[in-house]
C-alpha positions as CSV (number, residue, x, y, z in Angstrom):
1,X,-13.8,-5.6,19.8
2,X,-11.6,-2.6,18.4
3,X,-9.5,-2.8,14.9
4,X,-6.8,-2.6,16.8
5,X,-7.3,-5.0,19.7
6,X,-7.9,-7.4,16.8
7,X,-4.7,-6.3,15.8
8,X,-2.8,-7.0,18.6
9,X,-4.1,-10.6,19.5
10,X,-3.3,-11.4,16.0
11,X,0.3,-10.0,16.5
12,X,0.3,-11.4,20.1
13,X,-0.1,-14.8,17.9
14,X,3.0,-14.4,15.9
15,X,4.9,-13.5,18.8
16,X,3.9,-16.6,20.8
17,X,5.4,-18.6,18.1
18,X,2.6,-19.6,16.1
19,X,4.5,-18.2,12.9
20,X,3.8,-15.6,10.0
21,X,2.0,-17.5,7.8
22,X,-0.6,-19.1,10.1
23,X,-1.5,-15.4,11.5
24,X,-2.5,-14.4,8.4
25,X,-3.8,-17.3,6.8
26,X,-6.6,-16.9,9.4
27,X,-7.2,-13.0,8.1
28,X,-8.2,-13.8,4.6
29,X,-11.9,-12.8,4.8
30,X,-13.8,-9.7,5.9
31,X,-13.5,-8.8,8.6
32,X,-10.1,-10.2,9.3
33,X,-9.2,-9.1,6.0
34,X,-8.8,-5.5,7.4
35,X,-6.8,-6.7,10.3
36,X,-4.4,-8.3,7.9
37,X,-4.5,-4.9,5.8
38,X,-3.5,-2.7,8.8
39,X,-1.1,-5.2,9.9
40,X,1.0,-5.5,6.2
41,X,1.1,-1.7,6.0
42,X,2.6,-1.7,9.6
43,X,4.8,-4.3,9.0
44,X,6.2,-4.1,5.8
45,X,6.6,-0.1,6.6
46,X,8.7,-1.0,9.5
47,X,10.7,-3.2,7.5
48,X,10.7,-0.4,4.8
49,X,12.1,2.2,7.6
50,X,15.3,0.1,8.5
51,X,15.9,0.4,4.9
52,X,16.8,3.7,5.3
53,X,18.3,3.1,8.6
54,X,16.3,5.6,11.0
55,X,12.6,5.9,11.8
56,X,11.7,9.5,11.4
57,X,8.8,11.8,13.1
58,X,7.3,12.1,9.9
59,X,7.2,8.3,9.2
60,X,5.5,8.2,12.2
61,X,3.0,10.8,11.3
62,X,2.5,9.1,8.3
63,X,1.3,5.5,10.3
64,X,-1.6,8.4,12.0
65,X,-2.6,9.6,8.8
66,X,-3.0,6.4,6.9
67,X,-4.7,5.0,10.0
68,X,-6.4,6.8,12.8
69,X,-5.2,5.6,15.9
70,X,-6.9,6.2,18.8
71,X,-4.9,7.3,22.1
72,X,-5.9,4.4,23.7
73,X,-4.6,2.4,21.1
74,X,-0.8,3.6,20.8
75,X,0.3,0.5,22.6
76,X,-1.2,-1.9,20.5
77,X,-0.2,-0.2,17.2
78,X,3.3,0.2,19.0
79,X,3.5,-3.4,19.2
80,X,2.8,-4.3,15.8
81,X,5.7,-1.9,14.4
82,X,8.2,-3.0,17.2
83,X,7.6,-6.8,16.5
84,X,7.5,-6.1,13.0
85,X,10.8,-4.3,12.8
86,X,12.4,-7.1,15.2
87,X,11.1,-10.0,13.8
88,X,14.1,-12.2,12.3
89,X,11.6,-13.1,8.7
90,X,13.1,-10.6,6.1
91,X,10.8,-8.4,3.8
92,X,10.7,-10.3,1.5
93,X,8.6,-13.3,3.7
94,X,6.3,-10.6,4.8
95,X,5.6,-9.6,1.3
96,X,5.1,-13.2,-0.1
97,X,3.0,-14.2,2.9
98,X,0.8,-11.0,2.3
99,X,1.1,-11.5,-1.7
100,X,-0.7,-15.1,-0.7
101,X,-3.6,-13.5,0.9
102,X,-4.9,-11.8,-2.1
103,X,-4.1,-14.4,-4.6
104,X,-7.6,-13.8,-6.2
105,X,-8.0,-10.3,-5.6
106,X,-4.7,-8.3,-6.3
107,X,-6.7,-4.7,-6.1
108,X,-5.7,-4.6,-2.3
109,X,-2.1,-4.8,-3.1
110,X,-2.1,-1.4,-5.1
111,X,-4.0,-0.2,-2.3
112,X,-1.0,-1.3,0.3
113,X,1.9,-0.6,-2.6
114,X,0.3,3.4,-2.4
115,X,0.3,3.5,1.5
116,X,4.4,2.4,1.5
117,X,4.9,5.0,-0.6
118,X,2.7,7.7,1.3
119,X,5.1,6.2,4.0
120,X,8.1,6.2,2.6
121,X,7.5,9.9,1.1
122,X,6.9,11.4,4.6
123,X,10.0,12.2,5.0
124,X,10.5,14.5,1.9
125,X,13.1,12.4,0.3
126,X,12.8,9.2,-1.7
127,X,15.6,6.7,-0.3
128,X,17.6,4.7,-3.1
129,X,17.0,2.1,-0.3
130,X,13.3,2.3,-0.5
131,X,13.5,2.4,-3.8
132,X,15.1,-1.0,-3.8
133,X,12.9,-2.3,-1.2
134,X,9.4,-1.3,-2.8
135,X,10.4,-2.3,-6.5
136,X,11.6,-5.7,-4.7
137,X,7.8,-5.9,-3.2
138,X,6.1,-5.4,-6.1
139,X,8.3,-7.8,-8.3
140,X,7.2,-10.3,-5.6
141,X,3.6,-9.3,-5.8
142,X,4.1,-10.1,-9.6
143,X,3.8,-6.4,-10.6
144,X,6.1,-5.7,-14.5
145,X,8.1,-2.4,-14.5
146,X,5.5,-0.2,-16.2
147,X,3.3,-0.9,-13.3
148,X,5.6,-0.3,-10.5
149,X,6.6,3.0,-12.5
150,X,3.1,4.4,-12.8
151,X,2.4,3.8,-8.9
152,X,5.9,5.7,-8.2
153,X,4.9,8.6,-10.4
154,X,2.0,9.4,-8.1
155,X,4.4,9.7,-5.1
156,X,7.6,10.6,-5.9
157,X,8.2,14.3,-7.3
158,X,11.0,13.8,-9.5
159,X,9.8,10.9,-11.0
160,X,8.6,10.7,-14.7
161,X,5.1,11.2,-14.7
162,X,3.8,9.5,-18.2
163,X,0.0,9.9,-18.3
164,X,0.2,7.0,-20.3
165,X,2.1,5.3,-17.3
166,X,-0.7,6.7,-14.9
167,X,-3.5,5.2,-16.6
168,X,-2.0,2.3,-17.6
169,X,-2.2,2.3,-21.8
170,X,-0.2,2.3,-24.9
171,X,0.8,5.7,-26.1
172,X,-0.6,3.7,-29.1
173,X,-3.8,3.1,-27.7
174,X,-6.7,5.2,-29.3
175,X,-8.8,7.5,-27.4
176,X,-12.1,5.5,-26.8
177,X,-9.6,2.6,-25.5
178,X,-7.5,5.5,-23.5
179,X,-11.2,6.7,-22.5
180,X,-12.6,2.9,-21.2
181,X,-9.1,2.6,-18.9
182,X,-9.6,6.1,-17.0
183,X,-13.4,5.3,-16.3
184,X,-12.3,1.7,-15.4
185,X,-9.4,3.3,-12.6
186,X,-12.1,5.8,-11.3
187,X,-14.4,2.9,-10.7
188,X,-11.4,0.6,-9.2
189,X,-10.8,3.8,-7.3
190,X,-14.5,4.5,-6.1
191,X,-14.6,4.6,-1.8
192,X,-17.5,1.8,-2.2
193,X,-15.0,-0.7,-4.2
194,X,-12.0,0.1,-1.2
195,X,-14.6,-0.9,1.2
196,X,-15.2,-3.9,-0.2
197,X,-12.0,-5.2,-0.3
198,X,-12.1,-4.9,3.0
199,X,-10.1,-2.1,3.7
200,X,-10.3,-0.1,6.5
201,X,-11.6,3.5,6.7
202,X,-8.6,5.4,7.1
203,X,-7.1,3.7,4.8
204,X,-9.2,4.5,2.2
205,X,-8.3,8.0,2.2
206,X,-5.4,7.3,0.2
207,X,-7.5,6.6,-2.8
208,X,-8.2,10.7,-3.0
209,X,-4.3,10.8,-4.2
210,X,-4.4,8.1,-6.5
211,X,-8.1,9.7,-8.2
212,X,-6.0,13.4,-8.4
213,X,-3.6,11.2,-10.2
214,X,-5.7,9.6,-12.4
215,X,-8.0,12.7,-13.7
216,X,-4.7,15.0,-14.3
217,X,-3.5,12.0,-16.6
218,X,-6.8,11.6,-18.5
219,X,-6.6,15.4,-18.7
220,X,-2.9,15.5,-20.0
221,X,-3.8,13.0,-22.8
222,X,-6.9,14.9,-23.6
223,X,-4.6,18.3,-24.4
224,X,-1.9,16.5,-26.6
225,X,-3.9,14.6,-28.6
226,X,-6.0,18.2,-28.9
């Protein structure tokens, strides 16, 4: 059985009536897990794209480069973002239920907070909208300000890019403690940890921004601190 025929029984679920929360209660654990992945990116980006009131091409071409989907698939994947986008629960329900899922393992939620913004950047213009709507996800998903900050700085051009932010220090912090947090992102970062959070392939892909990200930082530090 395909991802995305997976995908869409799960979704055929919710639309029966069987309700949000029991759909992915049952998608905790591998391989579900990645079912519940693909189907949070969908529907929280098609809640993310009436935030700035039109769907574009781009957004679109964003869903395909985060996730490959297969022609014979379009339907399916089609059906997730329509029910998504129609669905009466507000964002904030999706992001709570989803925040629930990964109570013991937060790493997946930086993994879907970086594919929004791959989404939400297609476009070529950061909505104050989807501003709103992403900092309102990650203060949901427990996430301070300095965390949501240093995520934002990998996506959106104009914004501040601390290398401090990036990596997740103190400008205080010395350089063997500076040091231990950039190895400890490239590891978090590594294609075999993504895998094993379940994570499907194509969504793993993202990382390679994020590790760009995380080496110029570590690189930044190195050349002000000499």
């Amino acid at each position: 059985m395909s991802l995305w025929t997976r995908i869409s029984d799960a979704i055929g679920a919710l639309a029966s009536g069987e309700g949000l929360s029991a759909v992915f209660d049952r998608l905790r654990t591998p391989p579900d897990r990645s079912v519940a992945f693909t189907i949070a990116v969908i529907a929280l980006g098609a809640k993310m794209a009436k935030a700035d009131g039109q769907v574009t091409r781009d957004e679109v071409t964003a869903f395909r480069e985060v996730f490959h989907i297969p022609p014979s698939e379009e339907p399916n994947a089609a059906r997730v973002f329509n029910l998504a986008r129609q669905d009466i629960a507000g964002f904030e329900d999706y992001a709570a239920r989803i925040g629930a899922m990964y109570v013991e393992d937060q790493a997946p939620l930086c993994d879907l907070m970086e594919g929004l913004f791959h989404i939400a950047m297609a476009d070529g213009e950061y909505h104050p909208n989807e501003d709103q709507f992403l900092s309102r996800v990650a203060e949901i998903w427990g996430y301070d300000d300095h965390r949501f900050r240093r995520i934002r700085a990998q996506f959106v051009p104009d914004a501040e890019r601390d290398p401090y932010d990036v990596l997740g220090v103190s400008p205080d912090a010395s350089m063997d403690e500076i040091k231990a947090a950039w190895r400890q992102l490239v590891r978090n970062t590594h294609p075999d940890q993504l895998a094993a959070r379940g994570l499907p392939d194509e969504a793993i892909k993202m990382a390679e921004k994020r590790m760009i990200a995380i080496n110029r930082a570590w690189e930044n530090v190195q050349d002000m601190r000499g």
